[in-house]
Every structure is written in C-alpha cells, then in structure tokens.
N, C-alpha and C positions, 0 to 999 in steps of 0.2 A: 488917532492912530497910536497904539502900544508901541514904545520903543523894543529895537533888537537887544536882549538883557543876557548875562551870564552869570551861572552860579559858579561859585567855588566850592567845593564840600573840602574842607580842611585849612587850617591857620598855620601851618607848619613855619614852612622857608619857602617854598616854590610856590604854592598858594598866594599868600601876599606881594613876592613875586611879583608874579605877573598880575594881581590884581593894583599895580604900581602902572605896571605897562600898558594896561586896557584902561585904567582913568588918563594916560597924560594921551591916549589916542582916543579917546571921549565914547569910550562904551561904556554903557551901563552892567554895574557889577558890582554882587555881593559878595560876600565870603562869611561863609557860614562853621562855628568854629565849634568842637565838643565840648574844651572845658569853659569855666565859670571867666568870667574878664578877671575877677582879685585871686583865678588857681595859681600854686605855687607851681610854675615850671623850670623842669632842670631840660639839661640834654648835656652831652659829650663836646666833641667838639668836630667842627667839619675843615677841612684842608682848604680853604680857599686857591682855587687854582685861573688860568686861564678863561676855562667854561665860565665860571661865577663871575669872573672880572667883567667879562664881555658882557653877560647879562646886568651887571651891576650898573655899567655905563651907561647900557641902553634905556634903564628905564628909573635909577634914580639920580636926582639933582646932583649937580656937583660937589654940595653940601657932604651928602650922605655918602658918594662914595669918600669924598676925604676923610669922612668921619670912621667909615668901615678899614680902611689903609691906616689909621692911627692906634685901629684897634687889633692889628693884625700881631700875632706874636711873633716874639723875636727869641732869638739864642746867641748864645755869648759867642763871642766873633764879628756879632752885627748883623750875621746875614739872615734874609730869610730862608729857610732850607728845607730840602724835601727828606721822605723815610728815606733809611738806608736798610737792605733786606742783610741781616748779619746770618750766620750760622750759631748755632748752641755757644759755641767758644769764640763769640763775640769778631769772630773774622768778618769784616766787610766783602759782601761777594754782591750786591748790586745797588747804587746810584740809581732812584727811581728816575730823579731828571733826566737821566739819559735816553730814559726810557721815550718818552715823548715829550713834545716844546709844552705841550699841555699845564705842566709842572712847574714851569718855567715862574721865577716869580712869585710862587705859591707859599703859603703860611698859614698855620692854625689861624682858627677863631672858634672863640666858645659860641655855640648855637643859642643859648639865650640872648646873648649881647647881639650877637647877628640877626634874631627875630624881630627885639625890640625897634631895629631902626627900620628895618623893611615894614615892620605897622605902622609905623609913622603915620603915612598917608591915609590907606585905609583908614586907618581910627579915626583922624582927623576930619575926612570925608563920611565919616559915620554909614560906612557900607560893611563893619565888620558885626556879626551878630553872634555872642557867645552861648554855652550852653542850648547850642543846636547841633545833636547828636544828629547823624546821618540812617535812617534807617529803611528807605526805600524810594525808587523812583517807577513813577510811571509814563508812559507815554498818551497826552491826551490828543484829541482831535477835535479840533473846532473849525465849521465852512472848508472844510478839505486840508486845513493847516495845522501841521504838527506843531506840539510843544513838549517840555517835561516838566512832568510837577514832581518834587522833591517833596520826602515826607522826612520827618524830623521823628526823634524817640518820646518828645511833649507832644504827640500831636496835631504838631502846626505843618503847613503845608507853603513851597512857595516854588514860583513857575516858572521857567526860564526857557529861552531859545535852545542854548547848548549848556549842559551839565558837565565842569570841569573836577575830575576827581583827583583829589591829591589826599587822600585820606590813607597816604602808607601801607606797611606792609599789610598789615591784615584790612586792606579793602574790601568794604562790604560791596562796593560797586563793581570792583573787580569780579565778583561773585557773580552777581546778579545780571551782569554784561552777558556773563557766558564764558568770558577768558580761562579764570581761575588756573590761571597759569605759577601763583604762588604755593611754594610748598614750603613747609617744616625740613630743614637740615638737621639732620641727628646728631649735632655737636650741643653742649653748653656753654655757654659765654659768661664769664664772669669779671664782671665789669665796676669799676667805682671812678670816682671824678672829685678830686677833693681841692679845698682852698688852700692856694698854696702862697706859702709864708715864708719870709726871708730865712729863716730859720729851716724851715724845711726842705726849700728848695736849694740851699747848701748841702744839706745830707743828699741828696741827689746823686748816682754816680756822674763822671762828668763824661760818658756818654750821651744820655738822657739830657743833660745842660745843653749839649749843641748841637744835636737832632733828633728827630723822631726814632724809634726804634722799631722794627719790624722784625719779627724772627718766624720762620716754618720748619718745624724740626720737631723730632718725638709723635709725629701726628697730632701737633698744638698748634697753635698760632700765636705769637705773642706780641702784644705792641704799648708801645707808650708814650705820651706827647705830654709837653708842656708848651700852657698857654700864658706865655709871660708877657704880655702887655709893657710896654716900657713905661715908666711914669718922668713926668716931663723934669723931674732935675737929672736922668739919665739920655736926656734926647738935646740934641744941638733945635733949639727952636729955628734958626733960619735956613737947614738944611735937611732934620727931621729925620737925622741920621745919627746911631746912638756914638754917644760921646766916648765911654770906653769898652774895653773887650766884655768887661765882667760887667752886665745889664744890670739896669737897676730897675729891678720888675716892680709894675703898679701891684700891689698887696690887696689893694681891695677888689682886682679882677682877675688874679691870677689864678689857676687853676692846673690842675696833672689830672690827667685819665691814663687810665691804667686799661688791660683789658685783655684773657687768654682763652682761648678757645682750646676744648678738648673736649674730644669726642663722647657720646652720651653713654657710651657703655664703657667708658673707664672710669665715671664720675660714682658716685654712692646714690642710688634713686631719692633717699632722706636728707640730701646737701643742703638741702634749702631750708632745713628745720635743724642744721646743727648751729651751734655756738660760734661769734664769729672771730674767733680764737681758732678752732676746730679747721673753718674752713679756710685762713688763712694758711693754717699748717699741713691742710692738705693739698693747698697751691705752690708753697713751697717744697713740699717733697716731690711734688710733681715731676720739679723743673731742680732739683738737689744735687743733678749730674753736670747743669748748666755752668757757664762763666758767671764770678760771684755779680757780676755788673747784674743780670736780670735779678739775683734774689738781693740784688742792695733795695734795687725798688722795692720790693714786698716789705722789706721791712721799715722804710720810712712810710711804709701805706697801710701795716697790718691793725693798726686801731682803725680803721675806717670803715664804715659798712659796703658792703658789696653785693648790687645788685648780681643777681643769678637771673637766666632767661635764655630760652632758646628759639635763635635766630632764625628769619625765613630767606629765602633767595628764588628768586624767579626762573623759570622755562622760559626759551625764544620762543617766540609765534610763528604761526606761520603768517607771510606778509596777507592773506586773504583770510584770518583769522575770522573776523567780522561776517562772511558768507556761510563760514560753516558753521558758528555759533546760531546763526538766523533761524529763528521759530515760528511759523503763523501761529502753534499755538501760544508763543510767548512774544507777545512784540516786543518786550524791552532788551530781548536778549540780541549781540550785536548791531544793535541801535546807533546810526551815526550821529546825532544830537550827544551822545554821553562819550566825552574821551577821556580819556588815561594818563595822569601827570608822574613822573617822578616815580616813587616807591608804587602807587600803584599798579604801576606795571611793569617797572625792571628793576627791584630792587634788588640789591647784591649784597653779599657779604662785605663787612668794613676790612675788606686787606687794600685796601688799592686806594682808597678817600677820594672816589671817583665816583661814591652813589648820591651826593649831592650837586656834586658839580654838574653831574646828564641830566638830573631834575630843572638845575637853572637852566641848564642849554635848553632844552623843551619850552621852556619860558620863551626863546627868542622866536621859535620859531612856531607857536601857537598863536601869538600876541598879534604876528602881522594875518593873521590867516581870520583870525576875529574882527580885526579892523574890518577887511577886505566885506565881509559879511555883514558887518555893521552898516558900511557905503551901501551894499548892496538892497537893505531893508532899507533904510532914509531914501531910497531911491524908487523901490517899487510898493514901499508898504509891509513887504514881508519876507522873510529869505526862505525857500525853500530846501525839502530835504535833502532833494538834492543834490542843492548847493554847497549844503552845508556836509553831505559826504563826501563829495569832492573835497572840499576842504581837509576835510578829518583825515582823508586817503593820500594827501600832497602831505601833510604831518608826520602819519605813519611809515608812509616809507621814507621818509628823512632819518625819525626815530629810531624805530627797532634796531634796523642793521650798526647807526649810531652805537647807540647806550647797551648793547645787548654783548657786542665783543666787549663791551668792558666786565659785565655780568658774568662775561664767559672767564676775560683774563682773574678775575678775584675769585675764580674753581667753579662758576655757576651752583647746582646744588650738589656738588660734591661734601661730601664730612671731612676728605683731608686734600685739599685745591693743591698742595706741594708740599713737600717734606725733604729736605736741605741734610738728610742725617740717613738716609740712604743713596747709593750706586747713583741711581737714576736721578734724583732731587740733586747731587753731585754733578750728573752728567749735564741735567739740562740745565745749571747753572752757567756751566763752562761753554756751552756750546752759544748759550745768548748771550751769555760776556764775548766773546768771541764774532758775534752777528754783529755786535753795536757797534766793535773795535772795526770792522769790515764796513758797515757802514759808515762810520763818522770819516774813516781815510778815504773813502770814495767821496764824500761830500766835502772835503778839503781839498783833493783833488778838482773837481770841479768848480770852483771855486774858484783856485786858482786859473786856472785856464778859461774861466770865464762864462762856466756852464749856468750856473745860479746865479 
C-alpha cells in the first residue's frame, strides 16, 4: 500500500515551514526547491510578528525557536519595535502596534538567517530536492483514484496526493489552477539590503537606529529597517536582555534594507540601465522636498547596488473560486488536490510586513487538515477526492477572508494604497488615530469594571 505523500513546490519560508509541521505529524513530504543547494541566496528582511511566533512554536523544537528569538533584531532602547507610519516631515502620525496585538512582540529578521534554520530539518531528513524547477501538474487516474504528477523544467516527474504551492508571486500553479488572481502593480520598487557595519550603522540617522520607518507621501512609499542582531558582549547572558541603550550589533549578521516605491510612470523607462550614481540621484531628488532623516539614508547607502523590479499583489477570490475555474475540458484547473500557500495566492505589497506572517499562519492550519487526511489513508488505503476537498474548502474559508483584508489594508493592487501629503491621506489619518484613541478607552473601561 503507497503511503498518503505531499509535495511542496518551493523552498521559500512557509514551504519548509510546514514541511517541519508534516514530518513531526509523520506525513510523507517533499519539497522540491528551483535553485541549486551551493545558489547564493539573498532576500530582505520579514517582521517576525505574532502570526510566525505561533507557527514557530507549533512546528519547531524548542532549540530552534530560541535560536530564531536570539536572532531577532533589536534597536537602541532595547526594545523590539514595530514601523512607525511618519509623514514627509518625519512627524509620527501612527504606531503600527496599536494597530493590532498581532504586532505585539514583533522584530525584523533577515529571510536568509530565517530560511537556514527552518531547513534544518527538511535537509537533514533528506526530503528537500534542489534544482527542481516547477513546470506543470497533471491530474492522473489510476483503479478510480486520483493523484498529481508534478513535472519538473529537467524532465523529471514525481506524484503526490496533494500538491502544495508555495512558489510566490509569479506562481506558475497559481496559473494553471485557474486563479490567476495576481497582477502587475504599476509602481517600481527600488530596493537594496546591505551589510551593516559599526561604522555605518552610526551614520544612520537616529530615527532609523530605534525603529523601522515607514512613510506614504508624494505617491511613494518609503521604508527602512535595520537588522541588528545583538552580539553576545552587548547581551546580559542570563537574562538575554541588552545590557546598554546603544546596542552592540553582531557585524557579521547585520544588515539595513532600504526600499521606495514610486509609481511607474514617474520613473525614466531606461532606470535600470543607468549608472548607479544616476539612480541614486534620481532617488534623491525624488524625495529633495522630504525631512533631511529619509535622504541621510540614501546617502550612507548610495555606493550600494540597487535592485530595481516591479512588484505584484493579489485580487480576493471569490470564496467558490474553485467551481468556477472548473473545466471538463481542463481537469487540473480548480483541482482540489492542488492548494495555495502564502504568495501564491495572497501576496501583497511589503507596506504592512504582514505578507509573511499570513504565509506562516496558512502553515498552522494546512498542517492539521494533512494529518487528518494522512489518518484517513493509513486507515482505508486511500484518501479520496472528496475528502481531500473538503479539506482544501475547511482551509479556504479560514484563509481568504484571513490574509486577504491584510492584502486589502497594504492598498491591495492599488499604485498609490495612501498618501499622507494630501487633504484625504490627512484626514483618514486623523480619523484612525482617533478610532484607536476610542477604542483603547472603551477597552480600559471594561476592563476596569470587569468586562475582559
């Protein structure tokens, strides 16, 4: 009797993930990854919040979450802290914590350091397989029993119960499902992530030293973080709380991402082929009118290469998405065997550091719904399709309405999601400073009298 198996298409963050989560609940599970195992990988950095803690907990060793807590960045003060959304003239107009407990807690981490320990396992259990690009799935039938065979861009083929897609924004499975609910935003993003040095990270303004920055104004976006790692003769070892105000960042993991979004038709179509001198200076003039705090950044970061690239963000579904995609002439197309992890189908714009976190959250609640289906086959032999869309359909509507208002609050596929430097971007600041202030005294009131 073939065991109940599951693929993973992508090595991201939420991929391994939960292929953490389905080895410690004894399903069988690969993850199939596109680059080489010795590719040099970068990435930015993701906010570790709430969402991730939860999924951290749930699926790795105690080890591993102390080890991700140790790698968590810090700012001078001590604390860990969330963005503050400023205006052009560097005024604070919102405290994301306030915004939701979600936040609560929450601290950079660079996505490489964070991937290396979530493969931990996987590699070690030799289920991850590199250099297997994703480039179609079929649906086979064998004695009345559904499967899917995954095709690879070598070639190679390999079969699974349920096909999990975590293969980001530009999902080909997202594609192929029928969704294709991602689109092209007509902004440009111009992005860099450099190694940051005691040295450097002094030139810093000291805004940027003791929180993240977030700014929407001009019809830009602007944000910046630093991932300061503490190294251990700045950390009280038996309370693992930093010893004084001014941090004593680990040099060998430190890092600043920088990152401004502005719309594609105020950019030069030939940006990407000027000098990167050129395109510094036309970052700066961009932003010439701003508080000197955003162009201090630029220029402790103008020798630095900068990626250029324009970002996607996702459409809501509708909850029955999967009936209408459905084709007799196409049977793969909404297929309940094939679901949807993370970027592959709600990926958002980076304003909110909330498109990783709903990736891990998906984690928690895919994980038990595979087990379930795992029992299910070791018990009859074989899990059927329609088990297994019930399953996909208890996920779904968990999901969507989830991760989708988050999609929504970061402008969904809007070009300018809010802008802080007109009337309205003015008004609706005030009005939700004003909703939190209303709600945090009604929940202090209750409180007191014994409502909570």
């Amino acid at each position: 009797m073939e065991k109940f198996n599951v693929i993973i298409a992508g090595g991201g963050l939420a991929g391994p993930l939960l292929a953490n989560g389905l080895l410690e609940a004894g399903v069988q599970v690969d993850v199939y990854e596109k680059l080489k195992a010795n590719a040099k990988r970068d990435g930015y950095s993701i906010r570790v919040a709430q969402p991730c803690l939860t999924a951290f907990r749930k699926f790795l060793s105690e080890d591993q979450c102390a080890t991700i807590v140790s790698k968590l960045g810090s700012f001078e003060g001590g604390k860990e802290t969330t963005p503050i959304w400023y205006d052009h003239n560097m005024k604070p107009l919102i405290d994301m914590q306030r915004v939701t407990a979600q936040y609560d807690g929450s601290a950079p981490m660079d996505r490489v350091v964070l991937r290396d320990i979530l493969m931990e396992r996987p590699l070690s259990e030799g289920i991850v397989h590199f250099d297997k690009s994703f480039s179609r799935y079929e649906i086979i039938s064998k004695d009345s029993r559904e499967s899917v065979r995954v095709f690879f861009e070598d070639g190679t083929s390999a079969d699974c119960d349920v096909l999990i897609a975590a293969d980001g924004s530009h999902s080909k499975v997202n594609q192929q499902i029928g969704l294709d609910n991602i689109v092209q935003v007509p902004v440009i993003n111009f992005i860099t992530k450099v190694k940051l040095s005691r040295a450097k990270y002094d030139l810093l303004p000291a805004a940027a030293r003791r929180r993240p920055i977030i700014c929407f104004s001009h019809k830009m976006t602007y944000f910046c973080v630093a991932y300061t790692p503490k190294s251990k003769s700045g950390t009280d070892a038996s309370s693992g709380k930093s010893t004084n105000t001014k941090i004593d960042i680990d040099e060998t993991a430190a890092t600043f991402t920088f990152s401004l979004l502005m719309l594609k038709s105020e950019c030069p179509e030939d940006i990407k082929e000027w000098t990167l001198e050129k395109k510094w200076s036309f970052l700066s003039e961009a932003i010439s009118t701003w508080d000197n705090t955003f162009l201090q950044v630029i220029d402790v970061l103008k020798d630095v290469e900068l990626y250029i690239f324009e970002p996607r963000a996702s459409k809501r579904p509708a909850m029955d998405w999967r009936s209408s995609a459905k084709s007799a002439s196409v049977p793969t197309a909404g297929h309940p065997r094939v679901w949807l992890l993370g970027d592959a189908m709600h990926v958002m714009l980076p304003n909110r550091g909330m498109g990783g976190n709903q990736a891990m959250l998906d984690t928690t609640f895919i994980a038990p719904l595979l087990k379930r289906l795992n029992k299910s086959a070791e018990a009859r032999g074989h899990v059927s399709t329609a088990e297994v869309a019930a399953a996909c359909q208890e996920y779904e509507r968990e999901m969507i309405p989830r991760a989708f208002e988050w999609v929504e609050l970061s402008g969904g596929t809007k070009a300018v999601p809010f802008d802080t430097n007109t009337y309205i971007g003015q008004l609706t600041c005030l009005m939700f400073r004003l909703s939190l202030d209303v709600r945090d005294r009604w929940n202090a009131v209750c409180r007191a009298i014994g409502m909570q």
